[in-house]
Residue, then its C-alpha position, 0 to 999 in steps of 0.5 A: x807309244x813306248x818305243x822299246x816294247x811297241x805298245x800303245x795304251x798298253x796293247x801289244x801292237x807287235x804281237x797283234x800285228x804277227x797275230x793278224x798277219x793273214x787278215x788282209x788274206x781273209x778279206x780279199x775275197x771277190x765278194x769283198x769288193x762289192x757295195x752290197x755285201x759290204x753293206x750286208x756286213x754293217x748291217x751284221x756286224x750291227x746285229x752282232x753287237x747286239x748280241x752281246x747282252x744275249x752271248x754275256x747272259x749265257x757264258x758265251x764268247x762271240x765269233x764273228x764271221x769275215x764280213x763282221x769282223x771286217x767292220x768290227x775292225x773297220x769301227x775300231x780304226x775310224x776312231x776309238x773315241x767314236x767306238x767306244x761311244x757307240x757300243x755304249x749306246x749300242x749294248x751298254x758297254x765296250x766290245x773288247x776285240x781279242x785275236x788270240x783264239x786261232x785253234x782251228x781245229x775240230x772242236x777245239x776251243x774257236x769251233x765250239x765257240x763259233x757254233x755257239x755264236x751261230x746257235x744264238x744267232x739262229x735263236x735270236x734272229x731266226x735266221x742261219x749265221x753264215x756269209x757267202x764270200x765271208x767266212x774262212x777261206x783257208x791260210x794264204x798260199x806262199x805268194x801272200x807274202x810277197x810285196x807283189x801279191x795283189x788280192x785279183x790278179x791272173x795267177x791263180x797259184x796265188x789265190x789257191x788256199x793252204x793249210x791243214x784245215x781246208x775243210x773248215x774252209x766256208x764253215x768257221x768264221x774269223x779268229x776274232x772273238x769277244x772275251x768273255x769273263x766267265x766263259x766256258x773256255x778252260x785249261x781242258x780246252x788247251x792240252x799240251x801237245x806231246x812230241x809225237x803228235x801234232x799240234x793244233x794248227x796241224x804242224x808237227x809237235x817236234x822237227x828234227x835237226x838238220x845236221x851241221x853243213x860243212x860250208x861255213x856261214x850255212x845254217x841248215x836250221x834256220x828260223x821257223x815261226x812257231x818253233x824253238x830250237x833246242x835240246x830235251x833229253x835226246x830230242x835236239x830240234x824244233x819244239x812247238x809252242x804248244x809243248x812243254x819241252x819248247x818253254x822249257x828250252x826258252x827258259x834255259x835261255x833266257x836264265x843264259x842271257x839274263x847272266x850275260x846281261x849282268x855280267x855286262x852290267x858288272x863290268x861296266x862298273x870298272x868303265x871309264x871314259x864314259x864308254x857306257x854312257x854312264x847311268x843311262x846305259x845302266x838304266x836301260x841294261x837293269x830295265x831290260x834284266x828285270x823284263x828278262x827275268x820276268x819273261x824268264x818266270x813266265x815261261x819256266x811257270x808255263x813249263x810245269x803247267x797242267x795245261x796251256x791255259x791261266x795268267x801263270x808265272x806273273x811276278x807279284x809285282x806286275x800282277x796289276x800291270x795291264x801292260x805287263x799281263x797283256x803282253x803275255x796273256x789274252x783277256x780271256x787267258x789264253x797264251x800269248x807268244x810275242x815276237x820278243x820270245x824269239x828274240x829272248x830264246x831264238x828258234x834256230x840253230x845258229x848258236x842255239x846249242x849252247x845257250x839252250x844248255x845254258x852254257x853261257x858265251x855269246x851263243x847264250x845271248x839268243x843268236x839262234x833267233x835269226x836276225x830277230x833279237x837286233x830288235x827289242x821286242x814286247x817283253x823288253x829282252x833287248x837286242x844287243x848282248x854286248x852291250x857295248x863295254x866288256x862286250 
């Protein structure tokens, strides 16, 4: 494991996790602690591999429903050696699990593919694809993310559903697909979202600023998931990451505090002492500019792109770089946002003035991420913008 980005054989463990962060919700339904639907679902998950040779043959990414993907998650953990084995035996070639895919919207991009999914389960098998008990159960309720939240308990608050899509509540399957090289999947399938609209998870595409509070140590625009804080013309707020305005905003950032990176690694030049801890010091600050700067180019490419879709802006250098190309992006092409942007650009306006003007100072170092950019995350960003000499 590299302890600096969270990765495990190149996969983004943290990006994946905050992907996946609503599964345990999705499986905790009543039917989910029964011998004989669990059973059902080995024996669906079965038929869906399977169903691969048949999805690959038609250009089709394959959606799973719950209790599929509950075992499809279930095979992958028992043992990756064993995984990896079977699917070989079983269809002939691994079964690559991507969670990226989570537009739930009305034919958007997961829809189309899961009603492909059941159209070729309905021609192959003769029978509907649908699970009982399985199937999308709408996004958690608040109290899901409370240490105390048990999956049976008598407060029913707990276990109503939220979300702005309820309606597909028992109709769609899971988020999980399986990316497929030549699918039909394209940059039409993920427009931006204007401003005045409303994006693919029914949020809104812009939020406006709270205004300054007058006690001091209250921030009134604090950290919010999905959103970067910033200034675009006279939009000053919260910009989905569907827009373009918020990727424009984190490059801005990002060019901020790669100039304070290097201003720390200039004047740790004249330090003595050994207060910077020499050239390993140096060795980390280079290592976290370069990821910077590459973040800071893949971002600023998604800024001017025709639509939210493509491996754009990957500098030539890491065009190969599995772990570089998968932090940032689905096998598929769609867009990942890890954590570590937050930490990069923040998404609050604790200081995020300043930096998003690229003004420089301490706000400049990504302070408006709230608590977040004390962690280094994924892209390598770093927490500490001090750097300890000159700081």
């Amino acid at each position: 494991i590299d302890d600096n980005s969270l990765f495990l054989g190149g996969f983004d463990l943290l990006g994946s996790t905050d992907r996946q962060a609503t599964f345990l919700w999705q499986v905790s339904g009543p039917r989910f602690v029964n011998d004989d639907f669990l059973q059902e679902g080995v024996d669906q998950y079965y038929k869906f591999l399977k169903l691969r040779k048949h999805a690959k043959k038609s250009s089709i990414v394959l959606v799973p429903t719950y209790q599929i993907d509950l075992m499809w998650h279930t095979h992958i953990l028992s043992s990756m050696t064993g995984y990896f084995a079977d699917c070989k035996a079983i269809m002939g070639s691994t079964l690559n699990h991507d969670d990226s895919l989570n537009d739930r919207s009305d034919d958007g991009p997961l829809d189309r593919a899961f009603k492909d999914t059941k159209a070729l389960w309905q021609k192959s098998y003769d029978e509907e694809y649908f699970a009982k008990g399985g199937m999308y159960r709408g996004e958690p309720p608040k109290e899901y993310y409370n240490s105390s939240w048990l999956s049976r308990i008598s407060n029913e608050e707990a276990q109503i559903p939220l979300g702005q899509f309820l309606h597909m509540i028992d109709v769609q399957g899971a988020s999980s697909t399986n990316p497929n090289v030549g699918s039909n999947l394209g940059p039409g399938d993920f427009p931006w979202t204007p401003l005045d609209g409303t994006a693919p998870d029914g949020s809104p595409a812009f939020i406006k600023r709270t205004l300054k509070s007058k006690v001091e140590g209250v921030n009134t625009n604090p950290f919010k998931q999905d959103y970067i804080f910033g200034k675009v013309g006279t939009y000053v707020g919260y910009f989905h990451i569907t827009t373009k305005e918020a990727y424009a905003v984190l490059s801005k950032r990002i060019s901020a505090r790669i100039k304070k990176k290097e201003s720390d690694v200039a004047l740790a030049a004249c330090c003595t002492l050994g207060l910077c801890n020499g050239a390993k010091w140096k060795k980390e600050m280079d290592a976290d500019i370069d990821m910077l700067k590459t973040t800071k180019a893949i971002t600023k490419a998604r800024s001017t792109a025709d639509a939210r879709f493509g491996a754009v802006g990957i500098p030539e250098k890491y065009k190969d770089d599995k772990k570089v190309s998968s932090t940032h992006y689905s096998e598929s092409g769609g867009w990942l946002f890890p954590a570590a942007y937050y930490d990069c650009g923040g998404s609050c306006g604790a200081g995020a003035m300043g930096a998003g003007e690229g003004r420089g100072g301490a706000s400049a170092c990504g302070a408006g991420a709230c608590g977040t950019a004390a962690r280094n995350g994924p892209a390598g960003c770093g927490g500490g913008c001090g750097g300890g000499c000159g700081g």
